[in-house]
Structures are given as C-alpha cells and as structure tokens.
Biopython code that builds the backbone (N, CA, C, O; Angstrom):
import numpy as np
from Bio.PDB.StructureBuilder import StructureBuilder

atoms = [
    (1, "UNK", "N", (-10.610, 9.669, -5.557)),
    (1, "UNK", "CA", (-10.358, 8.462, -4.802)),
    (1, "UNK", "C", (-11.480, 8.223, -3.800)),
    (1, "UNK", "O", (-12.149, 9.096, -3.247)),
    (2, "UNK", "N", (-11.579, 6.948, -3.657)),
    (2, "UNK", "CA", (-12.752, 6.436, -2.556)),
    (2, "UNK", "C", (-12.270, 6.889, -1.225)),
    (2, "UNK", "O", (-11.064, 6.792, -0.997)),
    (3, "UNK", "N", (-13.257, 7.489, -0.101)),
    (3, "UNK", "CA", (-12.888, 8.111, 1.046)),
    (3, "UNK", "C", (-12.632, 6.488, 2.271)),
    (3, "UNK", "O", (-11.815, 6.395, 3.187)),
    (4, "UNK", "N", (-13.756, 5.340, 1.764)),
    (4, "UNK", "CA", (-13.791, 4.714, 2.865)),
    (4, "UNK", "C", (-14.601, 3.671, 1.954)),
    (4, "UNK", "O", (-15.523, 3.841, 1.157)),
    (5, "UNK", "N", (-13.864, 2.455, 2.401)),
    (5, "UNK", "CA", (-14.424, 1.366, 1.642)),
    (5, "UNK", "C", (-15.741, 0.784, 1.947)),
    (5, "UNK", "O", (-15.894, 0.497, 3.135)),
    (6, "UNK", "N", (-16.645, 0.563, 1.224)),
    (6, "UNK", "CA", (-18.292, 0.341, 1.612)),
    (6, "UNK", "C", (-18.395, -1.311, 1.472)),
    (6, "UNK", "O", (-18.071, -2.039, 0.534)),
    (7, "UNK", "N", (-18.947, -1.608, 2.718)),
    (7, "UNK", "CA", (-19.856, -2.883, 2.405)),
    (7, "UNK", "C", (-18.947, -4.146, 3.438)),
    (7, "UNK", "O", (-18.511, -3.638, 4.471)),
    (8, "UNK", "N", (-18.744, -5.110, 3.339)),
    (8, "UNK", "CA", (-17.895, -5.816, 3.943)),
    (8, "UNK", "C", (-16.836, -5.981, 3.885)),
    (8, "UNK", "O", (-16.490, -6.156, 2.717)),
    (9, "UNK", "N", (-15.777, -6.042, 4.814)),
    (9, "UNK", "CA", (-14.286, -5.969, 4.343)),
    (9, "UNK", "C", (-14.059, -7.235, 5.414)),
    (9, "UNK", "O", (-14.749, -7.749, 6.294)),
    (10, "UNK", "N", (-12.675, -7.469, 4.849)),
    (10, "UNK", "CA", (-11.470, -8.298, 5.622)),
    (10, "UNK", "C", (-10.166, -7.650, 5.337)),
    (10, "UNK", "O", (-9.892, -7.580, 4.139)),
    (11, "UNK", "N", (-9.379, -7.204, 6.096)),
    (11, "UNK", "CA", (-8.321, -6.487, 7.038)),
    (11, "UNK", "C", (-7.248, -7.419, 7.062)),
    (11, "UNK", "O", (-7.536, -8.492, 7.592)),
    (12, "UNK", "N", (-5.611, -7.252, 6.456)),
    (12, "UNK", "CA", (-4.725, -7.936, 6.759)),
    (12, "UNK", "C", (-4.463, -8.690, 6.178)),
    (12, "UNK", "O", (-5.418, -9.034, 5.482)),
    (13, "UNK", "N", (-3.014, -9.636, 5.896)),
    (13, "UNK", "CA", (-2.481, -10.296, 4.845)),
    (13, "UNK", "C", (-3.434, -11.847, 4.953)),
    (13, "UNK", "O", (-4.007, -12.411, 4.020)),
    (14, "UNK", "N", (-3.353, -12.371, 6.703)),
    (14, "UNK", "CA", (-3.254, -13.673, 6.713)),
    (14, "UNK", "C", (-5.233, -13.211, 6.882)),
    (14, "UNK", "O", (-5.613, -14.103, 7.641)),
    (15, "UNK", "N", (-6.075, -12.623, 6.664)),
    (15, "UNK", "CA", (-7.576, -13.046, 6.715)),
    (15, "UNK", "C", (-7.818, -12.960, 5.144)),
    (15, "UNK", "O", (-8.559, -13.774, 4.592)),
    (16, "UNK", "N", (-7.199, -11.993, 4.472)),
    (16, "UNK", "CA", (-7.356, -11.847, 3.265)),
    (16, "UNK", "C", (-6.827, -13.213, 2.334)),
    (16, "UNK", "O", (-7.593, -13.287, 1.372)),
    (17, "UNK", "N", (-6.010, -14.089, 2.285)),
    (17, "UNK", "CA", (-5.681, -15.099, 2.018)),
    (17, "UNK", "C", (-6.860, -16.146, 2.469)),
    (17, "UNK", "O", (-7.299, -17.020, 1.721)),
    (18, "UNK", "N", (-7.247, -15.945, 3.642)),
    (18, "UNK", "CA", (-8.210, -17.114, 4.118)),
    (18, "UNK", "C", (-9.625, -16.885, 3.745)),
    (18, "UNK", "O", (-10.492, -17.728, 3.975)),
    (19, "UNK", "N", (-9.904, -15.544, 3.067)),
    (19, "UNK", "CA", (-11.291, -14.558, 2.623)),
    (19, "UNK", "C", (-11.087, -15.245, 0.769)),
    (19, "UNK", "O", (-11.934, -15.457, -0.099)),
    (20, "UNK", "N", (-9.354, -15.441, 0.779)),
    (20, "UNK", "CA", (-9.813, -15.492, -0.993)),
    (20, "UNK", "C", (-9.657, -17.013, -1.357)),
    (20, "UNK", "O", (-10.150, -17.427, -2.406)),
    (21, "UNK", "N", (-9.028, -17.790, -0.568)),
    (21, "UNK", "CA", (-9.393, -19.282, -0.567)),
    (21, "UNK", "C", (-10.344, -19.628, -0.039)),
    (21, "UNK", "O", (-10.277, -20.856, -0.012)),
    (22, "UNK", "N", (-11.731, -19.123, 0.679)),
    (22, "UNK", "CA", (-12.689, -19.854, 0.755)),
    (22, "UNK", "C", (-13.902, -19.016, -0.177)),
    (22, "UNK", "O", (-15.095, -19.020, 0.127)),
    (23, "UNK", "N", (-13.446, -18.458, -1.111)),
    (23, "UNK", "CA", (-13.653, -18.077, -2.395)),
    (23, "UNK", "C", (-14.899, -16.839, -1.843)),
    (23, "UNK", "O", (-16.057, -16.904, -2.257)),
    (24, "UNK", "N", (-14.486, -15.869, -0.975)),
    (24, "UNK", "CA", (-15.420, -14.917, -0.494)),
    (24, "UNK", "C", (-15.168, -13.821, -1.341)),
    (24, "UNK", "O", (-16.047, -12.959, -1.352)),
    (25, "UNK", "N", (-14.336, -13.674, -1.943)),
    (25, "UNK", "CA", (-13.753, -12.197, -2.510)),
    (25, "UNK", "C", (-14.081, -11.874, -3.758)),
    (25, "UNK", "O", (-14.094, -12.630, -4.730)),
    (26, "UNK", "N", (-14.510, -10.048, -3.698)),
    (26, "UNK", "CA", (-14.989, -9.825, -5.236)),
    (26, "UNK", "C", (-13.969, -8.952, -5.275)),
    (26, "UNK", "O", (-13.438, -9.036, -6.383)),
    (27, "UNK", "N", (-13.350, -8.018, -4.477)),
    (27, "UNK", "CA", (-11.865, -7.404, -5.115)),
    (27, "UNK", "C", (-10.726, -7.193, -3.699)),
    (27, "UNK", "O", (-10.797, -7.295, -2.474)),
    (28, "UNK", "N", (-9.834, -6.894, -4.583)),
    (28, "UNK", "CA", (-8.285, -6.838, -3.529)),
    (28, "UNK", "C", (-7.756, -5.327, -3.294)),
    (28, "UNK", "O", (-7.695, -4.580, -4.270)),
    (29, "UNK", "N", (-7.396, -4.895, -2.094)),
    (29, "UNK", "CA", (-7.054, -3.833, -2.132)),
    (29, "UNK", "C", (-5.474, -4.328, -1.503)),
    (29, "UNK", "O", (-5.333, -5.241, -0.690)),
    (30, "UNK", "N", (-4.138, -3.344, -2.192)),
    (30, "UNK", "CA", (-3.007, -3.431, -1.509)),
    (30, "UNK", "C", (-2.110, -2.077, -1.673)),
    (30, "UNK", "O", (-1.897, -1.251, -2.560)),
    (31, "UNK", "N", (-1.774, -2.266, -0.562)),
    (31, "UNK", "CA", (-0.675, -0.751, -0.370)),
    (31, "UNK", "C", (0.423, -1.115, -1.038)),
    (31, "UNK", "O", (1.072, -2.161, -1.049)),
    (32, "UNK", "N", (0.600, 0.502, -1.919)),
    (32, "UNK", "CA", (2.191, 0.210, -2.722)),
    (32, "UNK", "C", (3.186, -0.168, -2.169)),
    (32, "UNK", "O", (4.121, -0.801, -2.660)),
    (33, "UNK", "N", (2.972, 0.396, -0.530)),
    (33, "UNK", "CA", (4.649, 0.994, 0.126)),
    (33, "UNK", "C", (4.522, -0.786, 0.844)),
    (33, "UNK", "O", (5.311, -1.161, 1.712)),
    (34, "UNK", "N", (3.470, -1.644, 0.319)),
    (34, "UNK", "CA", (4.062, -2.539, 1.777)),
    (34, "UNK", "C", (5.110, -3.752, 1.077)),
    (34, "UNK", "O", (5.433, -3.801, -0.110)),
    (35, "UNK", "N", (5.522, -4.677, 2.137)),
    (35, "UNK", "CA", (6.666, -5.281, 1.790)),
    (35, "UNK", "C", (6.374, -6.311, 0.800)),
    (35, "UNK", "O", (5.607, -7.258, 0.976)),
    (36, "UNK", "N", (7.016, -6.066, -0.212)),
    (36, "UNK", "CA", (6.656, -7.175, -1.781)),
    (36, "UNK", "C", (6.966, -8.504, -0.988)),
    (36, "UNK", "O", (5.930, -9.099, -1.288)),
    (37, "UNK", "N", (7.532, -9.231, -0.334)),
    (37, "UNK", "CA", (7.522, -10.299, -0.318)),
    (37, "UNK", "C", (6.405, -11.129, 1.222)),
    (37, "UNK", "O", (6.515, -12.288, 1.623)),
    (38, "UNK", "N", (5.542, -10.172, 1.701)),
    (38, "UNK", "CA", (4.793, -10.144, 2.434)),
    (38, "UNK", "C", (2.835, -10.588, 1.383)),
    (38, "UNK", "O", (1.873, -11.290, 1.696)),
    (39, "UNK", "N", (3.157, -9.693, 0.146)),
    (39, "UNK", "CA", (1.987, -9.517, -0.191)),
    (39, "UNK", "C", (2.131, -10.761, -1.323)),
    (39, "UNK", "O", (1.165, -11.418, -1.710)),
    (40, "UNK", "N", (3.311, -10.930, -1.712)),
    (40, "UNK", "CA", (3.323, -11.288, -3.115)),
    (40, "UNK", "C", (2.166, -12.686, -2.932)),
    (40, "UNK", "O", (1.439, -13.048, -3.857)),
    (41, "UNK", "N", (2.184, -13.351, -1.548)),
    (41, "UNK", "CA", (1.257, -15.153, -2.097)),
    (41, "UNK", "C", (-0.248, -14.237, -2.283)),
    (41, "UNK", "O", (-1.026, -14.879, -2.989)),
    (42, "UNK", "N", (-0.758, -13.066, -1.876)),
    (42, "UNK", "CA", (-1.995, -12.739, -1.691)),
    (42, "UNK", "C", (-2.159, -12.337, -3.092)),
    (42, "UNK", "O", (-3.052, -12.928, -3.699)),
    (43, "UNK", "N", (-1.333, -11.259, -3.873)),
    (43, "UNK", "CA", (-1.429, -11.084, -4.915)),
    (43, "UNK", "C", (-0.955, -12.111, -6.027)),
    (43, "UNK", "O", (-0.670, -11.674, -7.142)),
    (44, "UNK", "N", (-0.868, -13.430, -5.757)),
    (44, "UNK", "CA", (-0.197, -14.714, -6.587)),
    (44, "UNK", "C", (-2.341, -15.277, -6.617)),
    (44, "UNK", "O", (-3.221, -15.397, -7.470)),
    (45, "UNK", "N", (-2.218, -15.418, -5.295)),
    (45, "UNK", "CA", (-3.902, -15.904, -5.332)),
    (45, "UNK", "C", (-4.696, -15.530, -5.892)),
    (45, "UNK", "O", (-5.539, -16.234, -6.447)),
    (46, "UNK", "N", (-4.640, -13.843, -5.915)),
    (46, "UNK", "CA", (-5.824, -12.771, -6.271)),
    (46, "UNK", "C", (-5.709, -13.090, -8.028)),
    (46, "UNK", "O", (-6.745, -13.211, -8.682)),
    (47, "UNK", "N", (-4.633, -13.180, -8.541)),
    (47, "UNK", "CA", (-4.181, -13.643, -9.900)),
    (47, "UNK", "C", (-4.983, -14.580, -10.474)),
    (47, "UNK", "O", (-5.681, -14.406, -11.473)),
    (48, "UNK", "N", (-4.831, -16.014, -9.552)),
    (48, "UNK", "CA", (-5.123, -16.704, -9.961)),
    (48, "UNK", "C", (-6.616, -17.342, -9.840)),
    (48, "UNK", "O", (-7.022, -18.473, -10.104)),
    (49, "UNK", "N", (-7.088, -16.518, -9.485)),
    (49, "UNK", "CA", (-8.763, -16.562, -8.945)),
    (49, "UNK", "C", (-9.425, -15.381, -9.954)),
    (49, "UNK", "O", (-10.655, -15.332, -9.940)),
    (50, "UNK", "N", (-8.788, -14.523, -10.739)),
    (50, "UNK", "CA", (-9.483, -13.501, -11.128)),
    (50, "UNK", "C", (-9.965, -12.769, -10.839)),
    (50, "UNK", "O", (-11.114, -12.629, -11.257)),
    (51, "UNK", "N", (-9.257, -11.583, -9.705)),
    (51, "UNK", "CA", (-10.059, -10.646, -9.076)),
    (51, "UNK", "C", (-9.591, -9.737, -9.211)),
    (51, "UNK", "O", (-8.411, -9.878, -9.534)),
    (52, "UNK", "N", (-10.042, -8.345, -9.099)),
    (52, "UNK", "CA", (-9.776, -7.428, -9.354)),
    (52, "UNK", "C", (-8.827, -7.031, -8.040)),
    (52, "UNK", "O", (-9.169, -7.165, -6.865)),
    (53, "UNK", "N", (-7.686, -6.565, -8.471)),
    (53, "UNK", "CA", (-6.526, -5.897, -7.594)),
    (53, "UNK", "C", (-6.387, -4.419, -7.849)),
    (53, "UNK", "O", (-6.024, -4.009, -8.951)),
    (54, "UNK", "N", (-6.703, -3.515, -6.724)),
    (54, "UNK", "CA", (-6.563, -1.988, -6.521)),
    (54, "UNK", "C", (-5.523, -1.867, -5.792)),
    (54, "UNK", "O", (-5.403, -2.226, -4.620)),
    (55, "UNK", "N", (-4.664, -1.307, -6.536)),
    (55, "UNK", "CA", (-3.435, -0.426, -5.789)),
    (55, "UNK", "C", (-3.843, 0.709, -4.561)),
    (55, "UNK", "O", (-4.667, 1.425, -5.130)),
    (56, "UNK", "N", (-3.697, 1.166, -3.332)),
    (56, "UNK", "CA", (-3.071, 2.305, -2.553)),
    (56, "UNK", "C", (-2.329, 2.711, -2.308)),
    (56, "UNK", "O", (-1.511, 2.015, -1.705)),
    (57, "UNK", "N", (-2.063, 3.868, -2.515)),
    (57, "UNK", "CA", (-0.595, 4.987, -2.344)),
    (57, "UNK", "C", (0.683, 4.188, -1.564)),
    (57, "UNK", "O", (1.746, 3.752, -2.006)),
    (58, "UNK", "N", (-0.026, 4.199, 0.075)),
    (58, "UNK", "CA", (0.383, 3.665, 1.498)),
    (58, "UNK", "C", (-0.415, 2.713, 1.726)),
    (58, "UNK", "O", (-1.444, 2.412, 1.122)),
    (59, "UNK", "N", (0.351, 1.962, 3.121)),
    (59, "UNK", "CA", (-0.459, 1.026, 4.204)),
    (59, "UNK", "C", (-1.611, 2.366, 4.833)),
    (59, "UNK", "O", (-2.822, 2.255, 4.638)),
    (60, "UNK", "N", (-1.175, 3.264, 5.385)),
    (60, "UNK", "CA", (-1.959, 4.467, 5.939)),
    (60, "UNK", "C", (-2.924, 4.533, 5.137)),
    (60, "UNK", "O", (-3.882, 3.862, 5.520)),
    (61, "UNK", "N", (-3.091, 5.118, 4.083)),
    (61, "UNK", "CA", (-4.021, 5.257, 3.098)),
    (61, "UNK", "C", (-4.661, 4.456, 3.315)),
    (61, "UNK", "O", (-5.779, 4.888, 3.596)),
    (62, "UNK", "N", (-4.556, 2.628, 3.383)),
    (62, "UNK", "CA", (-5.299, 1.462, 3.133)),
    (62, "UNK", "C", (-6.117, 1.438, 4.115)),
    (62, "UNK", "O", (-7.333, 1.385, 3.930)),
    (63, "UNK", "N", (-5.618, 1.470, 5.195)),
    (63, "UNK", "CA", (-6.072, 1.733, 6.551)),
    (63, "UNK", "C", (-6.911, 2.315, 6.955)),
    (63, "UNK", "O", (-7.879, 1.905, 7.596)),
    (64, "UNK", "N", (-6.569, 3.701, 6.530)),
    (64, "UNK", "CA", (-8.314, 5.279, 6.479)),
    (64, "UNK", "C", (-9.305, 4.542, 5.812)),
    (64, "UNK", "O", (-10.428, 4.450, 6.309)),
    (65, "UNK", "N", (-8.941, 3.852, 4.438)),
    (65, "UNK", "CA", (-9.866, 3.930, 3.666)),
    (65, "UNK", "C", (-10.605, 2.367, 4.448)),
    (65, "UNK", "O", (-11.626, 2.012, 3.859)),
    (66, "UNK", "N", (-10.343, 1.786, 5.221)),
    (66, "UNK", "CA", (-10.815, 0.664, 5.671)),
    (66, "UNK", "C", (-11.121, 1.120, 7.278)),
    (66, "UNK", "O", (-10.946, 0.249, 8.130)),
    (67, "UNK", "N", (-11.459, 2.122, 7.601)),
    (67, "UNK", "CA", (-11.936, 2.754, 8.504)),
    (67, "UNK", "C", (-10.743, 2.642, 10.020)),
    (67, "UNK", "O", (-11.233, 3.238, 10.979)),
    (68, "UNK", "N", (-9.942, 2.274, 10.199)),
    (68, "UNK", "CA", (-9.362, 1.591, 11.133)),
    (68, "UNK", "C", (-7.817, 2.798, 11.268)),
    (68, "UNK", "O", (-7.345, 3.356, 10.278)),
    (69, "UNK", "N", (-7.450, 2.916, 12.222)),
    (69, "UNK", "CA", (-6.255, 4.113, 13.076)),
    (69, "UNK", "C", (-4.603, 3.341, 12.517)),
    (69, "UNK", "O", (-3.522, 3.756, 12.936)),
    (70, "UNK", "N", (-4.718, 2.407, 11.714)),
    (70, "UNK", "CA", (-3.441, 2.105, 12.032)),
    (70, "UNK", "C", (-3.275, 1.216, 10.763)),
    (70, "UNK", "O", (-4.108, 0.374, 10.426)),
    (71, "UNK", "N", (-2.185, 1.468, 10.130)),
    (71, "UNK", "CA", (-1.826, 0.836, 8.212)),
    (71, "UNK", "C", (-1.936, -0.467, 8.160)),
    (71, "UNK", "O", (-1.648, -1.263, 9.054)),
    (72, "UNK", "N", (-2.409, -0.720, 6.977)),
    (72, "UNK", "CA", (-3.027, -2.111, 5.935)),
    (72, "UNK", "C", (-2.190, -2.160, 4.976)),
    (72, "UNK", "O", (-1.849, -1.235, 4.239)),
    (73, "UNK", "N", (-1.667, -3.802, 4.969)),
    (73, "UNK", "CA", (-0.715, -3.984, 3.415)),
    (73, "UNK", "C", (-1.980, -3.985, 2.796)),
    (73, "UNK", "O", (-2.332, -3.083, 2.037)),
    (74, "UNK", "N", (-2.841, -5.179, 3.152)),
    (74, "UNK", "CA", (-3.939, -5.456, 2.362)),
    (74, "UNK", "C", (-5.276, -5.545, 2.794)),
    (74, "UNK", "O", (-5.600, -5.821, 3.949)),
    (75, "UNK", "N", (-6.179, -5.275, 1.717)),
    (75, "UNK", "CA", (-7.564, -5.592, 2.390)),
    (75, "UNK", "C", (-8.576, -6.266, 1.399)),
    (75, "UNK", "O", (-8.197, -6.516, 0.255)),
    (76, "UNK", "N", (-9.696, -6.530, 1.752)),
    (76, "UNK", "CA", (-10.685, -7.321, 0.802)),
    (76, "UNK", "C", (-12.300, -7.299, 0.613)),
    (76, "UNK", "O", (-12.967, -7.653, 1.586)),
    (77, "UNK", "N", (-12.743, -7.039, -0.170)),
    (77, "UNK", "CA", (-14.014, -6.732, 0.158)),
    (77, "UNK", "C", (-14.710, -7.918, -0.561)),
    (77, "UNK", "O", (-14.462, -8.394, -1.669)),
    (78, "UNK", "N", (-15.813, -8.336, 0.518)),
    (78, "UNK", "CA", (-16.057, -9.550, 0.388)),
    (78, "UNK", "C", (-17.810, -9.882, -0.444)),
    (78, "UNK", "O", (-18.775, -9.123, -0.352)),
    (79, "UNK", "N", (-17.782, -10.858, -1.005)),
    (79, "UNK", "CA", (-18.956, -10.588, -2.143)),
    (79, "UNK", "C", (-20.449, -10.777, -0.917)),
    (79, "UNK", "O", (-20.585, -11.471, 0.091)),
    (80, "UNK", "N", (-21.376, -9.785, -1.625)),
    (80, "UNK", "CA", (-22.237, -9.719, -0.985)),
    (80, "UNK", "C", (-23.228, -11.146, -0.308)),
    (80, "UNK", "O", (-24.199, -10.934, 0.418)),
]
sb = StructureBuilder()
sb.init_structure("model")
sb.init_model(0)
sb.init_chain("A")
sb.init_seg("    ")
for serial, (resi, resn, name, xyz) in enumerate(atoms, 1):
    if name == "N":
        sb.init_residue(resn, " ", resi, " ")
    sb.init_atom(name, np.array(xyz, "f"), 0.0, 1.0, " ", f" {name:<3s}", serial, name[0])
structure = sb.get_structure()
C-alpha cells in the first residue's frame, strides 16, 4: 500500500466535488468505513466523469495517507 499520497491533493467531501466538477481530477480516493450516503454524490460524479476510484480501509487510513492528523471520507488528486 501507498504510505502517503504524492503530488497535489484536495481533502474532503465538499472540495473534492468542487475539484471534480471543475474537471481537475485524475483519481478518487474514499474510505470504506465512511458514511455511504455522505460519499455516494462524490462517487455518482467520479462515475460519471471516468475516474479512477481507490478504496481505503478507514477515514484514518485516508487521512495518514493524505498527510494530515485527523480522518478523510474522501480525497483527490488533482491532474498535474
């Protein structure tokens, strides 16, 4: 598994939505454990834009791996 996500990110449900409608995003990261009806419009978007969606264990997990002390439903790494 990746220790720490490289390169540019966006952090959180409502930047990640606003990262993949102004068409910045080359993939999706989302925590298993977070609340399905929290993530589901981000992963409805990520669908429908064609991007690659990576599962994490936890929000915690999402979080380490996005360098930051405190859990991520979702995150985004944004095209160069």
């Amino acid at each position: 598994m990746v220790e720490r996500l490289l390169g540019k990110k966006v952090v959180g449900i409502k930047q990640s939505l606003k990262a993949i409608n102004n068409d910045e995003v080359k993939s999706l990261y989302v925590a298993s454990d977070a609340d399905i009806k929290l993530i589901e419009p981000v992963l409805k978007l990520a669908q429908q834009n064609s991007l690659e969606i990576n599962y994490v264990k936890t929000m915690k997990d999402l979080g380490k791996l996005c360098g930051i002390d405190v859990g991520a439903a979702t995150a985004v790494l944004l095209k160069d």
